[in-house]
mmCIF file of the N, C-alpha and C atoms, coordinates in Angstrom:
data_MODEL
# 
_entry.id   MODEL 
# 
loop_
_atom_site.group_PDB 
_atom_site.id 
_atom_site.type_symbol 
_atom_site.label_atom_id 
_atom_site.label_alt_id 
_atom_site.label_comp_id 
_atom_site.label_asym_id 
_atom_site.label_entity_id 
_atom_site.label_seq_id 
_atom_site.pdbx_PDB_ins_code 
_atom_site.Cartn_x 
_atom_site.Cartn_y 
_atom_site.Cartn_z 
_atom_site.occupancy 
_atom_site.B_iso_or_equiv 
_atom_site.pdbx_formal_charge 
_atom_site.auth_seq_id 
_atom_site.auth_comp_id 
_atom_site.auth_asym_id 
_atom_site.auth_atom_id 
_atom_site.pdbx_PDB_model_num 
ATOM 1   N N  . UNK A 1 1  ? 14.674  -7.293  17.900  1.00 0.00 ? 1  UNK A N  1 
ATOM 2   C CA . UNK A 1 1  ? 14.891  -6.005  17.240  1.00 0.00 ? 1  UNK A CA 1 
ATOM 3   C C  . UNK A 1 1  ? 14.370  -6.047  15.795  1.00 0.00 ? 1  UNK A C  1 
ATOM 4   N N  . UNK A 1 2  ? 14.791  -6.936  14.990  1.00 0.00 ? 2  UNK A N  1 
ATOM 5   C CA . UNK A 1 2  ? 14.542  -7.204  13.773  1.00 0.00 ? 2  UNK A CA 1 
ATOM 6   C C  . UNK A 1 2  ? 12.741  -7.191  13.700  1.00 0.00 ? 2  UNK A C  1 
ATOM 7   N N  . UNK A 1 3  ? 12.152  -8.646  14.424  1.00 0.00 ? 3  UNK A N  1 
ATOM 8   C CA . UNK A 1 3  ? 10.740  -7.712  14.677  1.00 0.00 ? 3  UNK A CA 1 
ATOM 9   C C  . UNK A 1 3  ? 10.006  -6.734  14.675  1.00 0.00 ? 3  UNK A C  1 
ATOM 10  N N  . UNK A 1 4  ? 11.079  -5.956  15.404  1.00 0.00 ? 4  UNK A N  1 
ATOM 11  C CA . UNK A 1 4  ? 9.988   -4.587  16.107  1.00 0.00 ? 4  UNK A CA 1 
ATOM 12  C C  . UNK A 1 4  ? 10.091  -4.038  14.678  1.00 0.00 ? 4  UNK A C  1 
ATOM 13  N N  . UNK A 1 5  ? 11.750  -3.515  13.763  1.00 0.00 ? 5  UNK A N  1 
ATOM 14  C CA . UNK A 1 5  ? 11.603  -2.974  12.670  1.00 0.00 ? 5  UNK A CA 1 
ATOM 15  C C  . UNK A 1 5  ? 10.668  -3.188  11.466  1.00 0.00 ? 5  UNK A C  1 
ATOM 16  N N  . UNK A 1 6  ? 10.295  -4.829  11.675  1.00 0.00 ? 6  UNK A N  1 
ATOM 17  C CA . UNK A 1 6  ? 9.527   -5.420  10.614  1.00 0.00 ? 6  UNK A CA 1 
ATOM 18  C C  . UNK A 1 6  ? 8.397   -4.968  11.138  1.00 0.00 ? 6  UNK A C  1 
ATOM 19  N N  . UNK A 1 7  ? 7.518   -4.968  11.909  1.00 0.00 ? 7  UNK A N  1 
ATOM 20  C CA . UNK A 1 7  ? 6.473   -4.446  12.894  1.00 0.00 ? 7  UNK A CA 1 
ATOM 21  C C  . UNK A 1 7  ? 6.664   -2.925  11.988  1.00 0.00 ? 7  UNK A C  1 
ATOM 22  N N  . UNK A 1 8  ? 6.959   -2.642  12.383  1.00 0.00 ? 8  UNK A N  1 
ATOM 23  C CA . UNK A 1 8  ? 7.397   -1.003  12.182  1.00 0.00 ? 8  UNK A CA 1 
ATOM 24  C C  . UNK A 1 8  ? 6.798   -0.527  10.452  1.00 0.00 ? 8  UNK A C  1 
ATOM 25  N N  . UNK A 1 9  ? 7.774   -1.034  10.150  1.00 0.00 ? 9  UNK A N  1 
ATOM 26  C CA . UNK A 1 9  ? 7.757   -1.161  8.475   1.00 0.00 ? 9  UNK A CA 1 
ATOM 27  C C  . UNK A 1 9  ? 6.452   -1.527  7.881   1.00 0.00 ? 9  UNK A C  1 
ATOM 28  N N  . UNK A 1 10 ? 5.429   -2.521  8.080   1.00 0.00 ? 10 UNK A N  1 
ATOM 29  C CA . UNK A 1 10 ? 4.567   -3.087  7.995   1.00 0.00 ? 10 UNK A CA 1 
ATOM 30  C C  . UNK A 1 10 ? 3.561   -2.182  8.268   1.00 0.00 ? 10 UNK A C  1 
ATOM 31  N N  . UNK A 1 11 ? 3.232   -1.415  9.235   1.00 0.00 ? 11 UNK A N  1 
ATOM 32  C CA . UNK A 1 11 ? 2.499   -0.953  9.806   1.00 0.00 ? 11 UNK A CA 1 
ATOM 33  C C  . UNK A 1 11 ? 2.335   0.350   9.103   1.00 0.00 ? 11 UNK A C  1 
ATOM 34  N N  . UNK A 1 12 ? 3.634   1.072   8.683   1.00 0.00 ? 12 UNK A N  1 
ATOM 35  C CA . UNK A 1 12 ? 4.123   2.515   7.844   1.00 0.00 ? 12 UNK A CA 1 
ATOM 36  C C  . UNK A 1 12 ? 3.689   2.098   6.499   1.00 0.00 ? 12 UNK A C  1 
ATOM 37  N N  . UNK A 1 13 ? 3.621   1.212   5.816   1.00 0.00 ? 13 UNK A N  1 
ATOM 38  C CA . UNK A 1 13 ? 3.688   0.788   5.022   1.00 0.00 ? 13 UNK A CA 1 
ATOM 39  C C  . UNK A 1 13 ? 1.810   0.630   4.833   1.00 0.00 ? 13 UNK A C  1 
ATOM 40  N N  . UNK A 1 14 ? 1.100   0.130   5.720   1.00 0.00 ? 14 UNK A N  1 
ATOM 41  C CA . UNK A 1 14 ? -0.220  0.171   5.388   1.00 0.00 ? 14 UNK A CA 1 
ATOM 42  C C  . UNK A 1 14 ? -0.880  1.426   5.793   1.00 0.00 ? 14 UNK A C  1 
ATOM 43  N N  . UNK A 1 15 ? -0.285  2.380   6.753   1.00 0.00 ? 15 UNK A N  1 
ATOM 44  C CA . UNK A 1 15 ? -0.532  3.813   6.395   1.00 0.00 ? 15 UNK A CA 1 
ATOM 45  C C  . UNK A 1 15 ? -0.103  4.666   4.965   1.00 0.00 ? 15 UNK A C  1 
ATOM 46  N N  . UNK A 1 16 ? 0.972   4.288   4.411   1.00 0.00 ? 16 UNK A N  1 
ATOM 47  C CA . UNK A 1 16 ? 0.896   4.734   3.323   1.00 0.00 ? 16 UNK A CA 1 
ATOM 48  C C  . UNK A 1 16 ? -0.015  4.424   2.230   1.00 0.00 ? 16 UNK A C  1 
ATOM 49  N N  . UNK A 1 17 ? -0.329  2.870   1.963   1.00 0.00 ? 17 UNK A N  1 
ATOM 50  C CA . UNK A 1 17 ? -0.713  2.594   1.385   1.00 0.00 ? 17 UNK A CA 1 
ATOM 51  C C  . UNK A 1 17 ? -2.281  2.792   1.448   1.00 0.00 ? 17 UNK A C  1 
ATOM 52  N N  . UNK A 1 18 ? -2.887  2.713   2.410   1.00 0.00 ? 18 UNK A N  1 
ATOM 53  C CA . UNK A 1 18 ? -4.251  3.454   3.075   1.00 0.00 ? 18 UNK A CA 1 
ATOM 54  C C  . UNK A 1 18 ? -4.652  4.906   2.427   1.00 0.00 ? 18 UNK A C  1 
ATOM 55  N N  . UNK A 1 19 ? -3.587  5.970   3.090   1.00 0.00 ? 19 UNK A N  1 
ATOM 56  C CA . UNK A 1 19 ? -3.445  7.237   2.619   1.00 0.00 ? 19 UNK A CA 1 
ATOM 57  C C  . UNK A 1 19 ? -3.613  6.961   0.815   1.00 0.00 ? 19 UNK A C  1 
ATOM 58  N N  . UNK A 1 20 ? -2.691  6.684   0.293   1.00 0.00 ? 20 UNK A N  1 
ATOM 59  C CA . UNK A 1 20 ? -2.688  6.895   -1.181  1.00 0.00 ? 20 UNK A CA 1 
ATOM 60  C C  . UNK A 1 20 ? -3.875  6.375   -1.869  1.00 0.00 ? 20 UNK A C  1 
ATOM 61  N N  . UNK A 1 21 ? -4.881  5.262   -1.271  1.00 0.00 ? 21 UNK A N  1 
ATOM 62  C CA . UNK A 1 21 ? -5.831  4.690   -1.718  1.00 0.00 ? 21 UNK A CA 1 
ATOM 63  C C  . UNK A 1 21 ? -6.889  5.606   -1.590  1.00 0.00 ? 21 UNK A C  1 
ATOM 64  N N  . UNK A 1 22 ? -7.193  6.628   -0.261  1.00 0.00 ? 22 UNK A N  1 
ATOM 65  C CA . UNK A 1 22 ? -7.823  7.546   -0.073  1.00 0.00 ? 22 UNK A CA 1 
ATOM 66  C C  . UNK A 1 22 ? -8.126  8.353   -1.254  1.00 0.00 ? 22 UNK A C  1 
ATOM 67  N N  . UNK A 1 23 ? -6.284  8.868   -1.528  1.00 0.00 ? 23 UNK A N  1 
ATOM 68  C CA . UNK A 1 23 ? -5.917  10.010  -2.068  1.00 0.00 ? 23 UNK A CA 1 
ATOM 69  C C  . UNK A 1 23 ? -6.769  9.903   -4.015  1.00 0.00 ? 23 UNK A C  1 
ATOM 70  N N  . UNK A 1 24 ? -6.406  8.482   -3.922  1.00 0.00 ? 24 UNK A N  1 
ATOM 71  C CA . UNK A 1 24 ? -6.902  8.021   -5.861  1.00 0.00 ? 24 UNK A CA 1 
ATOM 72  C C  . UNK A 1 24 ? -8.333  7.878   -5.866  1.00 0.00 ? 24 UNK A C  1 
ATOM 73  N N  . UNK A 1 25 ? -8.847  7.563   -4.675  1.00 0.00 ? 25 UNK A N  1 
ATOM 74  C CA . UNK A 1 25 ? -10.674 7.503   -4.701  1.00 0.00 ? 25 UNK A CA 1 
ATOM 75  C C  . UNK A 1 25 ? -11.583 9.085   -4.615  1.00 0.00 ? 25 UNK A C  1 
ATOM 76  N N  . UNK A 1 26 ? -10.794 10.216  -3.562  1.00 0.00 ? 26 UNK A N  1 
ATOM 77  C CA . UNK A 1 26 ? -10.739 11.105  -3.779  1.00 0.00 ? 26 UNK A CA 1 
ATOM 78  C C  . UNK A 1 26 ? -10.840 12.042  -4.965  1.00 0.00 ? 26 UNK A C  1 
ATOM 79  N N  . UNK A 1 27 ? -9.567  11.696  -6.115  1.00 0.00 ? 27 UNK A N  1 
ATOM 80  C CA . UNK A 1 27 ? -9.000  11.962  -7.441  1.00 0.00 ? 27 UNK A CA 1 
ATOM 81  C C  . UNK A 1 27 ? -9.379  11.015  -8.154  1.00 0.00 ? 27 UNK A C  1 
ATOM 82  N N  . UNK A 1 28 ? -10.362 10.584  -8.215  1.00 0.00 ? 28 UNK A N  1 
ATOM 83  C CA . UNK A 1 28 ? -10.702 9.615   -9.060  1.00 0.00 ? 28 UNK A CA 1 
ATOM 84  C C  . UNK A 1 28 ? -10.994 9.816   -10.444 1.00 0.00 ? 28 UNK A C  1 
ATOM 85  N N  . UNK A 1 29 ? -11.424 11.059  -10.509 1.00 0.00 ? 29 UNK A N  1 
ATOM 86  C CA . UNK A 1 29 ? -11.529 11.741  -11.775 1.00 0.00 ? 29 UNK A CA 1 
ATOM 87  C C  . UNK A 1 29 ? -10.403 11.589  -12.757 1.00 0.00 ? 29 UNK A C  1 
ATOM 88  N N  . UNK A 1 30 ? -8.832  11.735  -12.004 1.00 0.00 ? 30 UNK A N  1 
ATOM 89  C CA . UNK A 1 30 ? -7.713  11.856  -12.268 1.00 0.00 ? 30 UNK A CA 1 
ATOM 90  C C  . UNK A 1 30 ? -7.044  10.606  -12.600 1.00 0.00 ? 30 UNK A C  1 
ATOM 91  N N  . UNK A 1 31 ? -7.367  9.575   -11.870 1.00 0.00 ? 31 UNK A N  1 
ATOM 92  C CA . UNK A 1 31 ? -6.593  8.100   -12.090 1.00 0.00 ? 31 UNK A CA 1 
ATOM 93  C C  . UNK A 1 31 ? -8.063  7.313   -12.459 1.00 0.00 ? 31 UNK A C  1 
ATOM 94  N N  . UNK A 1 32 ? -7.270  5.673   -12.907 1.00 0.00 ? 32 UNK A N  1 
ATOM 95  C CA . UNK A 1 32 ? -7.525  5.090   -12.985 1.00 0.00 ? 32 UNK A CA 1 
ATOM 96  C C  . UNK A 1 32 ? -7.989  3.867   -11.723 1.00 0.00 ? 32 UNK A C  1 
ATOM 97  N N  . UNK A 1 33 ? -8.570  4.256   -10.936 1.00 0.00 ? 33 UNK A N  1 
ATOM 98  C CA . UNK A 1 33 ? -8.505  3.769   -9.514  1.00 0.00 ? 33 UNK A CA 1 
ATOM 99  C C  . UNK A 1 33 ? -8.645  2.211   -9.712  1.00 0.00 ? 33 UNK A C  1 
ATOM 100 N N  . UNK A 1 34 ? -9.503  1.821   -10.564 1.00 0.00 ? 34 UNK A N  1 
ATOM 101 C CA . UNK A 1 34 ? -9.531  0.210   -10.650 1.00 0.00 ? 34 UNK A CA 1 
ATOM 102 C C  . UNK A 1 34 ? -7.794  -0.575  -10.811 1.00 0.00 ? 34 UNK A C  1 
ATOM 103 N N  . UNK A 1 35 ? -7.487  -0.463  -11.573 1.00 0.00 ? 35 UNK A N  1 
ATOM 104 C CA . UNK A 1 35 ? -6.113  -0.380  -11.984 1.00 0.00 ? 35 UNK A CA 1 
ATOM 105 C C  . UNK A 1 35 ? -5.017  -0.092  -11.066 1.00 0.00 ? 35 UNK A C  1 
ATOM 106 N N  . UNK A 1 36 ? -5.079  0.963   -10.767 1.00 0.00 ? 36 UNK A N  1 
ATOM 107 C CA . UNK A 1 36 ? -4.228  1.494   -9.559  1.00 0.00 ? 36 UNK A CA 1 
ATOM 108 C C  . UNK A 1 36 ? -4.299  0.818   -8.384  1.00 0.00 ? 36 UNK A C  1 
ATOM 109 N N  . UNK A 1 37 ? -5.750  0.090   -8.027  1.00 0.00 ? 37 UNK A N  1 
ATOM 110 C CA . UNK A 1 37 ? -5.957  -0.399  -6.240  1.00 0.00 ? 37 UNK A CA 1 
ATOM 111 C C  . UNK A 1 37 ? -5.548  -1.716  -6.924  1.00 0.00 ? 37 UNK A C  1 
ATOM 112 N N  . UNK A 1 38 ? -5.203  -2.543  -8.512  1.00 0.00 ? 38 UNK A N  1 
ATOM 113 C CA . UNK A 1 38 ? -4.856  -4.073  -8.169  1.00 0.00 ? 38 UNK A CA 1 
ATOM 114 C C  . UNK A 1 38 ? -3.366  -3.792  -8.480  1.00 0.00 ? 38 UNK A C  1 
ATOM 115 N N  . UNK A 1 39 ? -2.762  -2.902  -9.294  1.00 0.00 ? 39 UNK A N  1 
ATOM 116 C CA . UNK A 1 39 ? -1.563  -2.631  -8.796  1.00 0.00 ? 39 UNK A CA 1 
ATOM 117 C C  . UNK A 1 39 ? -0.666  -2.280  -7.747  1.00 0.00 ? 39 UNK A C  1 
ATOM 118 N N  . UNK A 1 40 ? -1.577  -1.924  -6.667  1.00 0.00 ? 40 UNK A N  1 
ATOM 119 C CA . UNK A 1 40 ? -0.862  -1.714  -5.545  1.00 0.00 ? 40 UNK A CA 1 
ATOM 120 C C  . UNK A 1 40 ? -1.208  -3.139  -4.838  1.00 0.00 ? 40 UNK A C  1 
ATOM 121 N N  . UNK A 1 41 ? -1.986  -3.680  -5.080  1.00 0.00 ? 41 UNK A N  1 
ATOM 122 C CA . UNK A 1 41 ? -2.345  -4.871  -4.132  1.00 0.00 ? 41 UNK A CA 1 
ATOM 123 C C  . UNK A 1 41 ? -1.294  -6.074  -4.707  1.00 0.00 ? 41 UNK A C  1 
ATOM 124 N N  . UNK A 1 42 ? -0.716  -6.127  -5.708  1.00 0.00 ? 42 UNK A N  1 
ATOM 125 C CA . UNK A 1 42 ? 0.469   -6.871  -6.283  1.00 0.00 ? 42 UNK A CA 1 
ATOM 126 C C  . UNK A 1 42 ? 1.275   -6.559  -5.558  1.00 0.00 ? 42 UNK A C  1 
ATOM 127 N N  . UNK A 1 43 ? 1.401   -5.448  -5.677  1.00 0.00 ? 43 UNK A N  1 
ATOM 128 C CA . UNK A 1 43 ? 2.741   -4.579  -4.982  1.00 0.00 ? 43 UNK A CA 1 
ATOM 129 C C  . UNK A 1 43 ? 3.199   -5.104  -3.598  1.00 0.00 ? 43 UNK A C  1 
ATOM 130 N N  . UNK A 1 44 ? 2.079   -4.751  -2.676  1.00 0.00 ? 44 UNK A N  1 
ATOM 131 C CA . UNK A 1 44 ? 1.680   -5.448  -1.148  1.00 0.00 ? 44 UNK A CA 1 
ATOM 132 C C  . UNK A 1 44 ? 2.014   -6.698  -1.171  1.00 0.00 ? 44 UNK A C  1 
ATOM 133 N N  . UNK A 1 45 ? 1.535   -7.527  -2.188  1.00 0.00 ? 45 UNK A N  1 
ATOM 134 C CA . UNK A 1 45 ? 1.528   -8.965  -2.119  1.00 0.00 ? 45 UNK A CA 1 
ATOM 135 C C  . UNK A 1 45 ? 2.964   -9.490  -2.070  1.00 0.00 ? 45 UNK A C  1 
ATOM 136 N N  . UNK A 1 46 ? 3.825   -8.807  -2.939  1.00 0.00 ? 46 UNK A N  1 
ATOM 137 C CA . UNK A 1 46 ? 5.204   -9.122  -3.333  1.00 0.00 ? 46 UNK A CA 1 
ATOM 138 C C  . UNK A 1 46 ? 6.149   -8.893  -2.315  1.00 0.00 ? 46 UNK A C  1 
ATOM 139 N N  . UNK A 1 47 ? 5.888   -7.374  -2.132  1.00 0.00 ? 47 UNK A N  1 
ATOM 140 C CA . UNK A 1 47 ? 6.457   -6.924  -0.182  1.00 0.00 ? 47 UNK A CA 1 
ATOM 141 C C  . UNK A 1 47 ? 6.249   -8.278  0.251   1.00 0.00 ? 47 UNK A C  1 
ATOM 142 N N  . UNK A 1 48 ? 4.893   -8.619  1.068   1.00 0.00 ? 48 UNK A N  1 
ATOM 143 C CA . UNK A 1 48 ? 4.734   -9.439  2.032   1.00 0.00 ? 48 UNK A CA 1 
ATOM 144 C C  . UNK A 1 48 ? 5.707   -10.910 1.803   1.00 0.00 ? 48 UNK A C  1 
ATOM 145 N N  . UNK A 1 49 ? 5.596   -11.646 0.884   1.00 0.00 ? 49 UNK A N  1 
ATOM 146 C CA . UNK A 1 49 ? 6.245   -12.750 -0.172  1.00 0.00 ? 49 UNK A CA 1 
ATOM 147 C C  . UNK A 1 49 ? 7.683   -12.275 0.514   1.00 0.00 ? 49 UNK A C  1 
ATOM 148 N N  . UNK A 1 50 ? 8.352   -11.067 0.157   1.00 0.00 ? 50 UNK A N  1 
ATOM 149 C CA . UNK A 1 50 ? 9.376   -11.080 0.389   1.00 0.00 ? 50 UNK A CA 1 
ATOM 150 C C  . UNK A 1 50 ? 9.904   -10.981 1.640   1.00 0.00 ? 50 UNK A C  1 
ATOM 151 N N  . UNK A 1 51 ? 8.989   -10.881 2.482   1.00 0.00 ? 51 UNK A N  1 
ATOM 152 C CA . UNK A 1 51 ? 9.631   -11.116 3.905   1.00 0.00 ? 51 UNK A CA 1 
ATOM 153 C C  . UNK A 1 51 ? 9.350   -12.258 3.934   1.00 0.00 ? 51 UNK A C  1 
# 
């Protein structure tokens, strides 16, 4: 069970993170996309670490 949720989570989790990467390359005008894609990739990194 615990699996499947981690499965689950993991998976939601790189659709979001997919989507929002879209969303800042898109808006790039608007963000800082360099910045933003190694801050989220910390982010990811730390998630993962913590499982």
């Amino acid at each position: 069970m615990l699996e499947r949720i981690d499965a689950m989570l993991s998976s939601t989790a790189t659709t979001i993170i997919t989507g929002a990467m879209f969303l800042a390359i898109v808006l790039h005008t608007t963000f800082d996309v360099p910045s933003w894609v190694h801050t989220s990739w910390i982010t990811v990194l730390q998630y993962q670490a913590g499982l």
